[in-house]
N, C-alpha and C positions, 0 to 999 in steps of 0.2 A: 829683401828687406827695405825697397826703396817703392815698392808701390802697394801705398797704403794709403790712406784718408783718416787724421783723429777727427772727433766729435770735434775741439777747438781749432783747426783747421780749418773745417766742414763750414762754421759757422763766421771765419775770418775772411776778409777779402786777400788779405796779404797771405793767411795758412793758404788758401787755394790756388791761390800762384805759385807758392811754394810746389804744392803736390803736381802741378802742370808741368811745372820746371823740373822735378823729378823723374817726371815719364818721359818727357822730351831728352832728357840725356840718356834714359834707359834704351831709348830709341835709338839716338845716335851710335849709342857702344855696338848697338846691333847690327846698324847699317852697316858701320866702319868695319864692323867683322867679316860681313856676306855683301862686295861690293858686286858679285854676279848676280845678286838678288835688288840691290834695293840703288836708287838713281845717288852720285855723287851727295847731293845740295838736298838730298829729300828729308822732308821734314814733318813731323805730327800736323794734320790736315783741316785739323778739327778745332775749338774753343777750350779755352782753359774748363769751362763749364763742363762741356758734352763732356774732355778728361777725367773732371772729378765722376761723373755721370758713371760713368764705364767702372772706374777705379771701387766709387764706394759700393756696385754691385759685385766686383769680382774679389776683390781681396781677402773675402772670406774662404775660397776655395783654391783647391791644389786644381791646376788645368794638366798636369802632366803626372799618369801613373806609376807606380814603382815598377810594374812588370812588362813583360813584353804583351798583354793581352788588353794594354788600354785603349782608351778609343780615340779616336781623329778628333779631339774636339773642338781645337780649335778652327779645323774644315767643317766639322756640322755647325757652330756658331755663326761662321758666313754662309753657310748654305740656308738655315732659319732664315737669315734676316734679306740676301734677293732671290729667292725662290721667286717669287711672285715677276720682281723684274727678270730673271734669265727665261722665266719661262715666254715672256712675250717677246723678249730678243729675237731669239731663235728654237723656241720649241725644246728646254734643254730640261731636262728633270734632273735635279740632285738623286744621287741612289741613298734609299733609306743604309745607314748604318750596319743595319741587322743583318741583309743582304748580304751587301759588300764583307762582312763578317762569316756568313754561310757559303758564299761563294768560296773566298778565301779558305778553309777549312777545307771546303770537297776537294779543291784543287790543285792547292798548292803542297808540294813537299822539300826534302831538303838539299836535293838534288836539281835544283829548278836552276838552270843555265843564266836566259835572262826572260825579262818579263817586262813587258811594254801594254801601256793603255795611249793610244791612237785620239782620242775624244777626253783627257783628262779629268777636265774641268780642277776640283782644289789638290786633285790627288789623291782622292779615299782610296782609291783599289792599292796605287804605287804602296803608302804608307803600311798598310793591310797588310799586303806583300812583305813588305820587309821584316815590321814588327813580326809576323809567323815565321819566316824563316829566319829571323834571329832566335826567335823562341827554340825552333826546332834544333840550329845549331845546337844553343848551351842545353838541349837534354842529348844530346847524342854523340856531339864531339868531347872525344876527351883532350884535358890537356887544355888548360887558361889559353896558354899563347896559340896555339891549333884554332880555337875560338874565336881568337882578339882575331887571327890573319883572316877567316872564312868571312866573319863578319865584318871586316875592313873592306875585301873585295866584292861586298854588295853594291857597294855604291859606285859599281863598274857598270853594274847589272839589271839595273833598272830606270826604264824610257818612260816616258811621257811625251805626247803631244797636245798641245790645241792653240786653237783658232784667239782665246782672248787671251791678250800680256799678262792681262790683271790676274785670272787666273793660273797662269804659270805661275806668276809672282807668288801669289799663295802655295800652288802648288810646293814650290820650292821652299820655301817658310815652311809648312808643315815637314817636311823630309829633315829641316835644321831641327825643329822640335821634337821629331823623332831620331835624331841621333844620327844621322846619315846623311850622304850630299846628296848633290842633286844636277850634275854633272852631264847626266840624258835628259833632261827636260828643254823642249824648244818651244815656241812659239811656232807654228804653223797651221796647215790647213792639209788634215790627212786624208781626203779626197783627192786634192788634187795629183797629177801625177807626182811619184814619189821622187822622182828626180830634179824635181824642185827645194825640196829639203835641203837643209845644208850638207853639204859634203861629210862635215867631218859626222852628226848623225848619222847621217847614211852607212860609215863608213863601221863604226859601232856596231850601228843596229840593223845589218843589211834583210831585205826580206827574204824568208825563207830560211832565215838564223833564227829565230827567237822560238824559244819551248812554252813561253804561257805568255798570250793576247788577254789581259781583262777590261770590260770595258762597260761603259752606258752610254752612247753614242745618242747622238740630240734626234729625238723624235718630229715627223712636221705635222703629228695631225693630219686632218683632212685637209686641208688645201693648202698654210703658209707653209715654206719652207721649203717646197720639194723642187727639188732638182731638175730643171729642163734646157742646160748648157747642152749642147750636144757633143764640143770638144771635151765635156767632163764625164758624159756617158757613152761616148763612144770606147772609152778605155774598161767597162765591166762587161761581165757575158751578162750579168744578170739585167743590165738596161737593154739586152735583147728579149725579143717574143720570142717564143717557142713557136716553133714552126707545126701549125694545126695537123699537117698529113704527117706528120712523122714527128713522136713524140718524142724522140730520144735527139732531135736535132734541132740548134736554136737559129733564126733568122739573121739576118742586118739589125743593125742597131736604130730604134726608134725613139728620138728623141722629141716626138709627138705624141707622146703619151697624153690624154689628159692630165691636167695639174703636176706634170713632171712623177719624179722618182723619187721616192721618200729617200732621204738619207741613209737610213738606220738599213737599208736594205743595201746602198751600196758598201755601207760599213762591214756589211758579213764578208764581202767580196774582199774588203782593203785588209779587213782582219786575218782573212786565209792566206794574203798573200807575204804577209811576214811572217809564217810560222812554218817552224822546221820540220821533218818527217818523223812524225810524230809529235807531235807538240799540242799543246789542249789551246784551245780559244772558248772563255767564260761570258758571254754576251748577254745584257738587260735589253729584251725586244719588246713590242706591243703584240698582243694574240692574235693578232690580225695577221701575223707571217704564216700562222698555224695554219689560217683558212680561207683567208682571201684567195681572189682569183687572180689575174695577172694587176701588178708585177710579181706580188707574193709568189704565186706559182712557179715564176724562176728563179727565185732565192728557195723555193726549198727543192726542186728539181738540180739547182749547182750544187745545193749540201747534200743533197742523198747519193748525186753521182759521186761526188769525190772527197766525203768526210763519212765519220763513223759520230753518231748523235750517239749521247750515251745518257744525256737526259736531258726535260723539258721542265 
């Protein structure tokens, strides 16, 4: 009831201060509530203007749906507006919605232990994730309080990582809009060795424990981005060649590849390696893994040896 714009506001210098001062405490109650999410002393970033700006476009609409089948939108609203900058960052593509929604559907059920996305970004899969298996909960579980406890211990149950604060930071805001904590989300860098992570994630979400990997891990394109640390590819088989005289055996590790090693390639590798026997890993790739020649050829030479592909 507190964020809205009247027409004699709109037109007041004093109403418009008013409506700043409104959001600004709507703010504060926020922060003060989710101090794991937002800095002691943080404050609305922007002009009383840009405020109203925001205000008098969204207040005609509900951002949050009644059912468990709505959508992230307040993660597609930031993803609309730095799409354009994340992609020159680091090569990072937002997943369209519809996706993240289809995936979601094929893979998840109500039995899903835990589920972790490695490459975040705002959290569409995390969110996805939950809103479905809450959904699936209240058609299946009987019994409110049987309900209230399954859907309480989600937010045991679902990880997140990456590489930008700001994005957790979202990430974890959308998890509060969707009714849930957010508890597993860190800040990190899921390439590097995972023993660098913090302890107590690790401790959580060990690899080789988790039943559903979902993810869209940052693409590099043809040349920025890719990977040519050697103490970062010496720890994948897939940064090895395949050895020409014997195709079933791969060589030393080559971290003179030309232009390095795309990410999204070491990503299949980091992805398999936290999930459990049997467990599904749902990955957004470029077609280039389909058909390329090396490295591609050992990222799909490490998945045919030791996973079961069930679609493309």
């Amino acid at each position: 009831t507190e964020f809205y714009c009247t027409a004699d506001e709109f037109r007041s210098a004093d109403g418009r201060k008013d409506v700043a001062r409104r959001v600004e405490m709507l703010f504060a109650e926020v922060r003060d509530s989710h101090p794991t999410v937002f800095d002691r002393h943080e404050t609305v970033g922007v002009s009383a203007d840009e405020i109203i700006d925001v205000v008098t476009e969204l207040q005609n609409y509900r951002l949050l749906g009644e059912t468990d089948e709505q959508w992230d939108v307040m993660g597609a609203a930031y993803e609309q507006y730095t799409a354009d900058e994340m992609k020159k960052e680091g090569g990072e593509f937002f997943t369209n919605r519809l996706i993240v929604d289809l995936l979601t559907k094929m893979v998840v059920d109500i039995n899903e232990d835990t589920m972790l996305d490695p490459a975040g970004g705002t959290g569409g899969f995390c969110s996805a994730v939950l809103r479905r298996v809450r959904h699936l909960i209240r058609e299946n579980v009987r019994g409110q309080k049987a309900q209230e406890r399954a859907i309480a211990n989600l937010k045991d149950r679902i990880f997140l990582i990456d590489k930008k604060p700001r994005l957790v930071k979202l990430a974890k805001a959308a998890m509060i809009v969707s009714g849930n904590g957010h508890r597993g989300f860190i800040h990190g860098d899921s390439l590097q060795p995972i023993e660098k992570l913090p302890e107590a994630f690790r401790t959580q979400c060990q690899p080789g424990s988790v039943s559903l990997v979902m993810t869209n891990p940052p693409w590099s394109g043809l040349d920025n981005g890719r990977i040519s640390d050697h103490t970062v590819l010496s720890n994948y088989q897939v940064a090895h060649r395949w050895a020409r005289e014997n195709v079933d055996e791969i060589s030393e590790p080559t971290a003179n590849l030309v232009g390095g090693i795309p990410p999204e390639y070491l990503f299949v590798e980091r992805c398999t390696n936290w999930l459990a026997p049997g467990g599904t890993l749902a990955i957004v790739l470029p077609k280039g893994i389909l058909d390329n020649l090396e490295p591609a050829l050992t990222v799909r030479r490490y998945l045919f040896r030791n996973y079961q592909v069930r679609a493309i």
